[in-house]
C-alpha positions as CSV (number, residue, x, y, z in Angstrom):
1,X,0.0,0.0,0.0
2,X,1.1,3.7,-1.0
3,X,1.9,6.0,1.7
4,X,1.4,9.8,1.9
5,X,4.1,11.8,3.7
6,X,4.1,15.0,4.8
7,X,4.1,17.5,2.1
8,X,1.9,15.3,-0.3
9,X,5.0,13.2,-1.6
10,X,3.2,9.7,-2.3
11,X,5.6,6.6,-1.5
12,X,4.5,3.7,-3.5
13,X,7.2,0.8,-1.7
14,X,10.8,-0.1,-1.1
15,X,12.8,-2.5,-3.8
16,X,15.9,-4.5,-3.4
17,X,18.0,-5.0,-6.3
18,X,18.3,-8.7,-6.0
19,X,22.0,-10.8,-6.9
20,X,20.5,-11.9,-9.8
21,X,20.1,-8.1,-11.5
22,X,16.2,-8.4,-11.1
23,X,14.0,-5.6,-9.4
24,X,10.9,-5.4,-8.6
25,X,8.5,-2.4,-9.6
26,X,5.5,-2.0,-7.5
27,X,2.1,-3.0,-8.8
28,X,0.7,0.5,-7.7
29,X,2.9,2.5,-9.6
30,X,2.3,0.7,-13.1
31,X,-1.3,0.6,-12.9
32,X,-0.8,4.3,-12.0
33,X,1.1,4.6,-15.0
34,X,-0.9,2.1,-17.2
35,X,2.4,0.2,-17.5
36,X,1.5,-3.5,-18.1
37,X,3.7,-6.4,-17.6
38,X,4.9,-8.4,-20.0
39,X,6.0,-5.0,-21.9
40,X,9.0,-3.1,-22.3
41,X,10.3,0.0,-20.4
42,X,12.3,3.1,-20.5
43,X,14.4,4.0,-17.7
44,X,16.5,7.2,-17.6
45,X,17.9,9.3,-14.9
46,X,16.9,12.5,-13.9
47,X,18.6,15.6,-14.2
48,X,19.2,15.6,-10.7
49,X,19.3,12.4,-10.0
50,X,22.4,10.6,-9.1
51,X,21.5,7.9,-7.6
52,X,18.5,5.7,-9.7
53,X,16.5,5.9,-12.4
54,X,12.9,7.0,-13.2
55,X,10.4,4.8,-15.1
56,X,9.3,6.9,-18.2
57,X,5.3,5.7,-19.3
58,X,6.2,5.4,-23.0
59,X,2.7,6.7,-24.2
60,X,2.9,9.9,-23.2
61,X,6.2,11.4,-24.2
62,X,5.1,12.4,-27.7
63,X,3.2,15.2,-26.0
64,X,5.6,15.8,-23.5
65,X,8.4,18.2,-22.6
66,X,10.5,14.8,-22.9
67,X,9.0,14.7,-26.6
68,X,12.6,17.0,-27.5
69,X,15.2,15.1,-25.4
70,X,13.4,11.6,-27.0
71,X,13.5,12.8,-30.3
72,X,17.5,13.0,-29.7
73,X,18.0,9.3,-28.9
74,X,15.0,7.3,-31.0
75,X,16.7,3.9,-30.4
76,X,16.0,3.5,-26.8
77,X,12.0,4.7,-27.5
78,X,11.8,2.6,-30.0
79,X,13.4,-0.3,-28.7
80,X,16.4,-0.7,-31.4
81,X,19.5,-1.1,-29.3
82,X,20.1,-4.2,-27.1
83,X,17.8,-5.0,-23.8
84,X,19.9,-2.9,-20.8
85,X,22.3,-1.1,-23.0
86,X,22.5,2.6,-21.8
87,X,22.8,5.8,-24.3
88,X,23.8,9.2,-22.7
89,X,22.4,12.1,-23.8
90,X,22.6,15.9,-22.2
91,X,23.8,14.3,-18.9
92,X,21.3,11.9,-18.4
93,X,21.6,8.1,-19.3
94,X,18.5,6.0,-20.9
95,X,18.1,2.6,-21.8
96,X,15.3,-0.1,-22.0
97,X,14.3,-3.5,-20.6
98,X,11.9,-5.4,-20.4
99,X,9.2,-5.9,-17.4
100,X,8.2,-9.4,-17.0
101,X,4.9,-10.8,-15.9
102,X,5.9,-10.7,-12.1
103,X,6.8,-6.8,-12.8
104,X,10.4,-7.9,-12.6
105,X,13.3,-6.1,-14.4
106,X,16.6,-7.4,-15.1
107,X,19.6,-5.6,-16.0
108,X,23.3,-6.3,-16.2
109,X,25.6,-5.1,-13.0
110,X,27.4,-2.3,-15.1
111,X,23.9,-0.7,-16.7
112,X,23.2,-0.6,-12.9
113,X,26.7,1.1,-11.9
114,X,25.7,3.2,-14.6
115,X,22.2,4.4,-12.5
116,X,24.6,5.0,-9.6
117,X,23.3,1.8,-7.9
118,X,24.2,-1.7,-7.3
119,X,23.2,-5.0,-6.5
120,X,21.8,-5.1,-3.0
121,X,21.1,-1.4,-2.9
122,X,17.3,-0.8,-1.8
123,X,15.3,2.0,-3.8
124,X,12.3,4.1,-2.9
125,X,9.4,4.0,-5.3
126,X,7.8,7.4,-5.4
127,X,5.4,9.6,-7.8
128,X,7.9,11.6,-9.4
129,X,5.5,13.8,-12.2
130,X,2.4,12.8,-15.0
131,X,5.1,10.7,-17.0
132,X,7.3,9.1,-15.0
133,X,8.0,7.6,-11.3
134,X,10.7,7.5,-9.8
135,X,13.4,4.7,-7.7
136,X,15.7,6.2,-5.7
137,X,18.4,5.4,-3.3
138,X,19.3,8.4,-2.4
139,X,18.4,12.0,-1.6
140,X,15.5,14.0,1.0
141,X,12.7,11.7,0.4
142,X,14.8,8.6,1.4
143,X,15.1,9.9,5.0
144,X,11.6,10.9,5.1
145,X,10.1,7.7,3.8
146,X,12.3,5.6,6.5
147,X,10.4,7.7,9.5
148,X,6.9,5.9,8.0
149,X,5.6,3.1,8.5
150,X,3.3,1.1,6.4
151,X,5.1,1.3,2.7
152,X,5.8,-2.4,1.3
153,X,9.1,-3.5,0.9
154,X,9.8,-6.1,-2.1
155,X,13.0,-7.9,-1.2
C-alpha cells in the first residue's frame, strides 16, 4: 500500500535490487502509469538524479516536454538497441528493458553502476511527475520515507 508523507510526496514501496540483477517495480505505480507487464520499459535518470532511475510511461512522451530530449536518442523509444544497454544524452543516461509478468526487471551489474546503484542497494518508489516515477536510493525523500511506516518493501 502507498503511503502519503508530509508535504503530499506519495511513496509507493521499497525495492531491493536482487544478486540476480532483477528488481521489482511496484504493482501500484504501473497501474498508476498504465504500464502493463509483460511489456517493455524506459528508464532514464533524472537531471538531478544521481543515484536511480525513473520509469518513463512510453505513451505519453510524444506530448511531453521529454518529446525534444526523446526525439534526440529514437533507439531506446523505439526499442532498437540491445535490452539494458544505456545511451547518454545531455547528462542523463537511458536505456530499455523489459518488465516481465511478475513486474520484474533485469539488468546487467554495469547498466546498474551506470544508474549509480548496485546490486543489493534498496530504492524508494515514489510519484515523481504525470510521465514518470521514480526509484531512488538516495536524496530527501529517502530519510523521510524511513520515518513511515506502512510502505511495502519487495525484497
Amino acid at each position: 500500500m502507498a503511503v502519503v508523507a508530509k508535504g503530499g510526496k506519495y511513496f509507493y514501496a521499497w525495492s531491493k535490487i536482487l544478486p540476480d540483477g532483477s528488481f521489482c517495480l511496484p504493482e501500484q505505480a504501473l497501474q498508476e502509469y498504465n504500464i502493463k507487464p509483460d511489456s517493455k520499459v524506459i528508464l532514464m535518470t533524472g537531471r538531478n538524479t544521481n543515484k536511480g532511475f525513473s520509469v518513463v510511461c512510453k505513451d505519453l512522451i510524444a506530448n511531453s516536454p521529454l518529446a525534444s530530449i526523446f526525439a534526440n536518442v529514437p533507439e531506446v523509444q523505439n526499442f532498437e538497441i540491445p535490452e539494458g544497454q544505456t545511451i547518454t544524452f545531455r547528462e542523463r543516461i537511458f536505456c530499455w528493458t523489459y518488465l516481465n509478468k511478475d513486474r520484474y526487471i533485469t539488468l546487467p551489474f554495469h547498466t546498474w553502476n551506470q544508474f549509480g546503484v548496485e546490486v543489493g542497494n534498496r530504492l524508494l518508489c515514489l510519484r515523481a511527475t504525470h510521465l514518470a516515477f521514480n526509484n531512488l536510493s538516495e536524496g530527501p525523500y529517502i530519510e523521510q520515507a524511513k520515518q513511515l511506516r506502512g510502505i511495502l518493501v519487495y525484497e
